[in-house]
N, C-alpha and C positions, 0 to 999 in steps of 0.2 A: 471507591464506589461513591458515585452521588446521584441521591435521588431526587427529584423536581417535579413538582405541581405541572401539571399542565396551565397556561392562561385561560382563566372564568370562561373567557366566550368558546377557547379550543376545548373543554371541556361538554358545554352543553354543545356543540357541534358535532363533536363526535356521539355524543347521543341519540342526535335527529339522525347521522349517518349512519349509525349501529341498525337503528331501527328503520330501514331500508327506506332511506332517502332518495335513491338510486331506481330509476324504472329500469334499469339493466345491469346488474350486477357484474357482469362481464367487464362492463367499464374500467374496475379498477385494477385491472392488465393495461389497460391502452394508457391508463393516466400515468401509470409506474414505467412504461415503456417510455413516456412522452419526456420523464422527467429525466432519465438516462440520456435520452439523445440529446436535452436540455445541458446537462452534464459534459456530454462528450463534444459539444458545439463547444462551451465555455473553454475547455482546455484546448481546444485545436486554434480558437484565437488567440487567446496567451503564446501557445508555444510559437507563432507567427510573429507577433508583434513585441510580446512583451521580453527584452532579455534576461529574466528572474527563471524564463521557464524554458529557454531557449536549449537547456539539456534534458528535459524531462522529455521522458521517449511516449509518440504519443501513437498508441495501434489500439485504433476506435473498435469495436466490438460491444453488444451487450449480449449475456447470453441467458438462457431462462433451463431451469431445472425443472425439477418436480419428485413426488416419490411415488415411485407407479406401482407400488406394493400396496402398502398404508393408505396411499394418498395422502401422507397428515401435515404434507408443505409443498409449498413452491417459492421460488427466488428467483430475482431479478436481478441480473449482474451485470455493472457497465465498470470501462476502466476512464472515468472521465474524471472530473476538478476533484471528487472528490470535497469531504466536510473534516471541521475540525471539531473542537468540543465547543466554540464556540458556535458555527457554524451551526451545529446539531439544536444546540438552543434558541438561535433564532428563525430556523426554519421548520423545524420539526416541534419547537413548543410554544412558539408563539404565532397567532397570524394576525398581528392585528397592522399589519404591512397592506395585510390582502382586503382590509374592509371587511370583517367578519361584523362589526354590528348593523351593517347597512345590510349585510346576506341577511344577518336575523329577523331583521325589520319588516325586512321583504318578503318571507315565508307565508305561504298561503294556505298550506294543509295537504292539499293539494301533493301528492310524492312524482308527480310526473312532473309538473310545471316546476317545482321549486328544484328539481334535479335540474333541471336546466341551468340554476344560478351559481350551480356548484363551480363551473368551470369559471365563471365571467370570475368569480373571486380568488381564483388562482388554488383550493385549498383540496386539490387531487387525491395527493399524498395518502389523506384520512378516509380515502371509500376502501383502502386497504382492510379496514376493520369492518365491514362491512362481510368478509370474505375469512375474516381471519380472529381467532381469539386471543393472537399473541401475534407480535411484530419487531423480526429484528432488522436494526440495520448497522449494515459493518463498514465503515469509512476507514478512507485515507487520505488526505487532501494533497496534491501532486506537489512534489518541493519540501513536503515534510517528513518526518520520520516518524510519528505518533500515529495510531490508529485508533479507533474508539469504538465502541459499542452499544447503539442506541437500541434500548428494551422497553414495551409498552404492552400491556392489556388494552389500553383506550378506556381506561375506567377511571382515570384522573391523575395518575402520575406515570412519569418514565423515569429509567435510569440512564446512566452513560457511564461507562464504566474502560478502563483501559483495556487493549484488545490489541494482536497482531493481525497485520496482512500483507500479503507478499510484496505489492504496489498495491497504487494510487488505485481509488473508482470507490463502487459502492455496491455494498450488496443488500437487499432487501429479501427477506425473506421470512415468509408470509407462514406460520400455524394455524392451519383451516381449519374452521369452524364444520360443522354440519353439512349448512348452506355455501359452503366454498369446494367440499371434496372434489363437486362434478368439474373444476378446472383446474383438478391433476389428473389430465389427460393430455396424452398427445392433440387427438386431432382435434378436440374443444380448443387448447390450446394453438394449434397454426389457424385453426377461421378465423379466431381473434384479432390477430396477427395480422392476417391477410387481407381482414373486413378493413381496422381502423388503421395499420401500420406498415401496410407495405410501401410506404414514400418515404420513410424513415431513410435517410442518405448512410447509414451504418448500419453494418448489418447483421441482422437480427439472427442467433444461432438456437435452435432447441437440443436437449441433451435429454438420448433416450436410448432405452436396448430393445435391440430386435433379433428374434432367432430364425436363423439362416444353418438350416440343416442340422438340427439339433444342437448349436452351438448361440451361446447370445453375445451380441457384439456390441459395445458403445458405438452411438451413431449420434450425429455431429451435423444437426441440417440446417442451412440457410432458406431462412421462412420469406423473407420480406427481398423484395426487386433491388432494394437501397439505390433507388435512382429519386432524386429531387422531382416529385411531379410538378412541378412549374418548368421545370427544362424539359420537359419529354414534348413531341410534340403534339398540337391539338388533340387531329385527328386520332391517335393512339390515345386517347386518354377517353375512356368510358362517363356519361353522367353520373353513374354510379360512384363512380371513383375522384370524380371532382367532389361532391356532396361528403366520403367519407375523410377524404385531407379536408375539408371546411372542418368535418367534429373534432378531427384530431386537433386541427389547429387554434380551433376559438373553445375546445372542449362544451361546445354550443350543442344541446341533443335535435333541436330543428334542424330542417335542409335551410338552407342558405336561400332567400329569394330568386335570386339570381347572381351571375359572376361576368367577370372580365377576366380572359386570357390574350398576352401577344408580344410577340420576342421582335424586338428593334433591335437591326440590324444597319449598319453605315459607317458615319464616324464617330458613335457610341454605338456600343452593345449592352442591352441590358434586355429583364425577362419580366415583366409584371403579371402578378395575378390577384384579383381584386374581389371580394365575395361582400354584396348586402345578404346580413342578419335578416332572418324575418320579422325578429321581433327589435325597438330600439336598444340599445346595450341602456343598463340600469344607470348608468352614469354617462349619458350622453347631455347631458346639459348641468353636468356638476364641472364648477372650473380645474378639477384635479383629476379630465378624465383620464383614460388607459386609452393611451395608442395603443391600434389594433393590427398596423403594418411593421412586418417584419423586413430588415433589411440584409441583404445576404452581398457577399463579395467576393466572388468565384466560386460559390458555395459556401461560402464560411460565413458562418452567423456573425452578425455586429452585432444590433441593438432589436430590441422589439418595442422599446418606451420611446423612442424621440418623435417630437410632434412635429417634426419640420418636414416628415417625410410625404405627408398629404396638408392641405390647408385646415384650420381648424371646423369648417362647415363640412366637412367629408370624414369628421371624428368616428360615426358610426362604422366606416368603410373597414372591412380587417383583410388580412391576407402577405401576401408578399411580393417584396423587389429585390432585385437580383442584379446586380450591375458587373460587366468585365473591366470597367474602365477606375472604376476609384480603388485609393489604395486600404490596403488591407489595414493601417493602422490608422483610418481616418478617426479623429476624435470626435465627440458630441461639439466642441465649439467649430473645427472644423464644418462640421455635415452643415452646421446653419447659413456656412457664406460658399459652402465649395459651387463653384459652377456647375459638373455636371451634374451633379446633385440636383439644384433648379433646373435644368434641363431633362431630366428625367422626372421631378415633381408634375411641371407645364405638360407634360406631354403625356402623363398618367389623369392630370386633371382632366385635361381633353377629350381622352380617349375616353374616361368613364363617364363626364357629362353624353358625350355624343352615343355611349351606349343607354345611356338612360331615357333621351330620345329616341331610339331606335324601339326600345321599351315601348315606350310610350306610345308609339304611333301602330305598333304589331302586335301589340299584347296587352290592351287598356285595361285587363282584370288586374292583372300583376302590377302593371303602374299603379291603379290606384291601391296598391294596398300597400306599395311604394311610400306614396302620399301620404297615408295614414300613419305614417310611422315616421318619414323624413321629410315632411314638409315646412319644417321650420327650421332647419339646417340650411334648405335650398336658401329658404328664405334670405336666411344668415351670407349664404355666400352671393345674392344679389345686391347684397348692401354694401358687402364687404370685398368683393372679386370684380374689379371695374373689366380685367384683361376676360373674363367670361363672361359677361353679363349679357350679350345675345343670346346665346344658347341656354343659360341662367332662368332669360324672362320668361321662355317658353316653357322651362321645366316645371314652376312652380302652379300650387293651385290654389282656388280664392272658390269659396262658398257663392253662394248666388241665391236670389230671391226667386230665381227662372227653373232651376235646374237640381236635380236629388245628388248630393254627393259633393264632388271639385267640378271646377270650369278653369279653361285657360284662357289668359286674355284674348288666344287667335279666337277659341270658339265663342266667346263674347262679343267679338268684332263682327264676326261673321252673323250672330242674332241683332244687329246695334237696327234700328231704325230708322229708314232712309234719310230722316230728316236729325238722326240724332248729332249732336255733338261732341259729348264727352261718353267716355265709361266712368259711370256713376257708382263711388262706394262709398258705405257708412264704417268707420270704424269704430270702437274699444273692444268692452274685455268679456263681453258677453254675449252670447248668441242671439240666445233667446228675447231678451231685452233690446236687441238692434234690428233683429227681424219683425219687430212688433212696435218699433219706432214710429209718433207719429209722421215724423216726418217724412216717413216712406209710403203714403197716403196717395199724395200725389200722381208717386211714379207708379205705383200699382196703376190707379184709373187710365194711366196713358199707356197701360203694360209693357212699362220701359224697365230693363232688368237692371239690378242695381246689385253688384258685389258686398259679400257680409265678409266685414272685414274683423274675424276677431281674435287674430294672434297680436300676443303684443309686441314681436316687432313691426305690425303692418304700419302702426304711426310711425315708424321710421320708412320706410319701407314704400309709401307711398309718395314722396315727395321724393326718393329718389329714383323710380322708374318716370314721373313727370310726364311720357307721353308714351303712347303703344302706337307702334307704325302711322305717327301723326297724328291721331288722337290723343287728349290731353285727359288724364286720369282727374275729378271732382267730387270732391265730398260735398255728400248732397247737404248738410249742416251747412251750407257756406250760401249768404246772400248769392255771389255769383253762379251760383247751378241754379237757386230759385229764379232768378231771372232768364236764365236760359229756355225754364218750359213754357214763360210763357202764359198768357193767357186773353180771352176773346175781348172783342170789346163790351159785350156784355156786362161781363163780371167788373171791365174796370169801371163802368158807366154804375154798375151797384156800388161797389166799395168805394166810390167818390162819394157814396151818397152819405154815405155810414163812416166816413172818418171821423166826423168830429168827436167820436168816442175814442180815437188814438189820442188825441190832446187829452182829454180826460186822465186815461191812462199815466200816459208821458208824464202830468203833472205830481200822480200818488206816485209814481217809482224814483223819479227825480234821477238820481246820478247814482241809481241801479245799474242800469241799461245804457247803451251806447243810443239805441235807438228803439221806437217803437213803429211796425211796419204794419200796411195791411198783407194777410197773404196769399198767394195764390196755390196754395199744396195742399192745407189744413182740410178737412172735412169734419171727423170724429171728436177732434179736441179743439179747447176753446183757445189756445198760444201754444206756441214750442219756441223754445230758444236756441237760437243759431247764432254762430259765427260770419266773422269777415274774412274774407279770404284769406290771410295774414296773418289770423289770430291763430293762436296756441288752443288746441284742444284740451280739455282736461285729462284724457289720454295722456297725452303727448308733455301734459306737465308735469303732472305724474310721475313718467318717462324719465325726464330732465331734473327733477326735483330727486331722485332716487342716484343721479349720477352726480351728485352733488351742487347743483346751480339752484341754489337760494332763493337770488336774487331777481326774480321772474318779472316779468311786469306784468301788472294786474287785469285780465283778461274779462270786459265786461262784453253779456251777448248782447244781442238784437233779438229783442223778443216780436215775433211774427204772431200776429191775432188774424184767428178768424172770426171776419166779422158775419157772419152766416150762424157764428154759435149761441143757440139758445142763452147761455150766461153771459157772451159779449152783449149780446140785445139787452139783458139784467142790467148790468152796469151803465149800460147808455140812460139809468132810467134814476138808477143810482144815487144818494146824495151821503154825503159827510162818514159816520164811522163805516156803514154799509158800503159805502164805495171804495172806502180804503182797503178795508177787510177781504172785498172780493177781488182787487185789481191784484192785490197782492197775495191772496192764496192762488191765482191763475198763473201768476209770474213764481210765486213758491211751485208748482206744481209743473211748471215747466220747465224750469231749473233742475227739477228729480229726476223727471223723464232723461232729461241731456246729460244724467252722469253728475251732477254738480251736487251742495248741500246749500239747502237754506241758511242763510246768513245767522237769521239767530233761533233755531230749533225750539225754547222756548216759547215763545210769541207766536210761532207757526203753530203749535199747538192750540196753545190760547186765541188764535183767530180762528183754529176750526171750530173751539166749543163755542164762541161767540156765534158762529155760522149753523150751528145747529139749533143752538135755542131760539133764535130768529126763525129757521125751520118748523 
């Protein structure tokens, strides 16, 4: 006999699970079914490929009991890989494989929403107590001769104790609680079944008596179709029943946004089926996410973890591929250089950008909630996917100064102004602060729409889309957009008149500044600091500075004054520490606005009290 702690965090999880975690109690049938066929997939590639198992007899089956007296159990019985007493301890007493502290982090209070996270973390197993006051399980792992027996309340420790069985698999079997009796029933039991697992490719048996002319008979039924719903075709296949292989599959309790179904047929054969999540997966931009594509070969499970099977901006994407053509014992090094492999990859990328278009152009509610959720992925594969990046440019969305919500750059082309010549964007890292930019002053009064650029890869991001159907993308921070809008000769016959306060200027900031301009965008503030075309955003150094380049070259703006502003007039009037004090709190306060820091934070201080007691 040995008795074992549960691990800290499988401990307090099973307590948020005890205390019904679960908006559907029912669940933990389908998750205990999922984890049999899980089972019987593993031994069916073994006895394929591997010669260690190449005698071990393999007749898939799970089957499900109950006590229809009592009602005071039900079991779960599959003949699949099978656990050893090792095995038992790392699956059944630890999860810290599955990210259980990022599950805990992320608990909201909330028993519906946080039931949703159950599945993303792999840790099914445990809504069993949910159902159950006691829980056995009886293994044999295929190739061995030992059996074991794992015993649990879910109150902090289990046993594992030595135990026969006849062969290999596993039995689970569940002592119900109160709240568990109502599924020791037959037909509670086959909806179950029928709801989450009838695409289960093994087939599902219930074991029950029925009396037949005052005699009772064991009866012996096949519940589930055990046809792979990804091969069946389209048309046969109900909405309803696409949505419940998404839950079985991603154990996700939302419907699936939307999906892609379609079997290639030629000189490969293969079957894809592709489902967007409604919501992002919680580790869609951690570097250790979980592939979410399954990969099958003749039906027989390979892998569900390898990342090579979609590109990494398509991480969110879950579901499965099916290929007739690769061999059954293709390896993880293998899969990453096999040919048709990249040829089935290309042609699943394609098929699901071009469906995400399609999306887009017939369904723009759905798209943008698309958007809301994957738009920095797209992002990601425009920077990153050169062989897609047509259909790429068109997918993604960019905020606007014009428009409530996303814009694409078609519909921005289509708003541009007869006379315009770029699509105008601002970027960094805040909305709010770039929408309220003085520098977008300007373009408002010309009500010229200007994209709010504020993901952080758009500084990547922008320099490599570089033109939209011949239009050249410009950040409006850059001298060269300012010269593009222009301006009358009026204004330049004024500002000729009032330079001489740019010399003034020029002289207190010295080798601040690259240059001091007069401008033609400003109205409300008295300078804004912009860039050269060529210079490095603070964004973007940022950016570079985080991926380890040092060595930057030093990035001085061009400070742009208006001379129209009541303080520029101040200063033109200006002499000695007053003139210092104010050229340089307008050049400090310009600098803030652009994202940047005052050179020396002290003295910034100390020249506003200076500028108050003169006040």
């Amino acid at each position: 006999m040995a008795r074992h702690e549960f691990q800290t965090e499988v401990h307090r999880l099973l307590d948020i699970i005890i205390h019904s975690l679960y908006s559907h109690r029912e669940i933990f049938l389908r998750e205990l079914v999922s984890n049999a066929s899980d089972a019987l997939d593993k031994l069916r590639f073994l006895v394929l490929t591997d010669e260690a198992y190449k005698g071990v007899p393999f007749t898939p089956r799970i089957d499900i009991r109950f006590d229809e007296e009592g009602r005071s159990y039900l079991q779960v019985e599959d003949t699949g890989i099978g656990m050893n007493e090792q095995d038992l301890i790392e699956n059944l007493g630890t999860i810290a494989k599955s990210g259980t502290s990022e599950f805990l982090s992320r608990l909201t209070g909330d028993a519906k929403k946080d039931a949703t996270l159950i599945g993303q973390f792999g840790v099914g197993f445990y809504s069993a107590f949910m159902v159950a006051d006691r829980v056995e399980v009886l293994t044999r792992k295929a190739g061995e001769e030992k059996a074991f027996l794992w015993v649990s309340d879910g109150k902090g420790e289990y046993e594992i104790l030595p135990a026969e069985r006849a062969g290999h698999g596993t039995t689970v079997k569940l002592y119900l609680n109160e709240q568990g009796k109502e599924f020791a029933s037959r037909w509670r039991i086959e909806e179950i079944v029928r709801r989450y697992s009838n695409h289960i490719q093994f087939p599902i048996y219930l074991h029950y008596t029925e009396e037949k002319e005052g005699t009772r008979t064991e009866v012996e039924k096949q519940l589930n179709a055990a046809v792979a719903l990804w091969r069946r075709p389209k048309g046969e296949i109900s909405e309803q029943e696409y949505k419940d292989f998404y839950k079985t599959l991603t154990h996700d309790e939302e419907d699936p946004l939307f999906w892609l179904h379609f079997k290639a047929e030629g000189t490969l054969e293969y079957t894809v089926l592709l489902y967007v999540p409604s919501s992002a997966p919680f580790d869609m931009f951690s570097p250790h996410y979980r592939a979410g594509v399954k990969l099958y070969v003749k039906r027989v499970f390979i892998t569900e973890d390898d990342k090579e099977l979609l590109p990494t901006y398509l991480r969110f994407v879950r579901g499965v591929i099916d290929s007739e053509d690769l061999p059954l014992n293709v390896s993880r090094e293998m899969l990453q250089e096999h040919r048709i492999l990249a040829t089935i990859r290309n042609a699943a990328v394609k098929r699901f950008l071009q469906e995400c278009k399609r999306i887009a152009e017939e369904d723009p509610a759905t798209y943008e909630r698309f958007i809301r959720e994957y738009n920095k992925p797209l992002k990601e594969g425009l920077y990153l996917d050169h062989q897609h990046r047509d259909v790429l440019i068109e997918l993604v969305r960019f905020k606007s100064t014009k428009v409530e919500g996303y814009t694409s750059l078609a519909a921005y082309k289509e708003r541009m102004k007869p006379d315009q010549k770029a699509v105008y964007y601002i970027a960094g890292g805040d909305e709010g602060l770039l929408r309220n930019a003085p520098i977008l002053e300007a373009y408002k009064r010309r009500d010229i729409e200007v994209l709010i650029m504020d993901d952080e890869i758009d500084e990547l991001l922008a320099p490599v889309i570089g033109s939209y159907q011949g239009v050249p993308l410009k950040a409006v921070h850059t001298r060269d957009a300012a010269e593009e809008l222009g301006e009358s000769e009026e204004e330049k016959r004024r500002r000729e008149e009032k330079k001489d306060v740019l010399e003034k200027m020029k002289a207190v900031l010295k080798d601040r500044v690259k240059d001091v301009v007069a401008s033609s965008r400003l109205s409300d503030v008295p300078a804004a600091a912009v860039l050269d075309e060529r210079d490095l955003s603070p964004q973007m150094q940022a950016i570079l500075k985080a991926m380890g380049q040092a060595d930057l070259p030093e990035t001085k703006p061009v400070l742009e004054v208006n001379l129209d502003h009541p303080v520029i007039e101040r200063i033109r009037a200006a002499e000695g520490q007053e003139l210092e004090d104010m050229v340089l709190l307008v050049y400090d306060q310009a600098v803030l606005t652009a994202g940047l820091k005052p050179e020396d934070g002290p003295e910034f201080a100390r020249r506003i009290v200076r500028m108050l007691e003169r006040a």
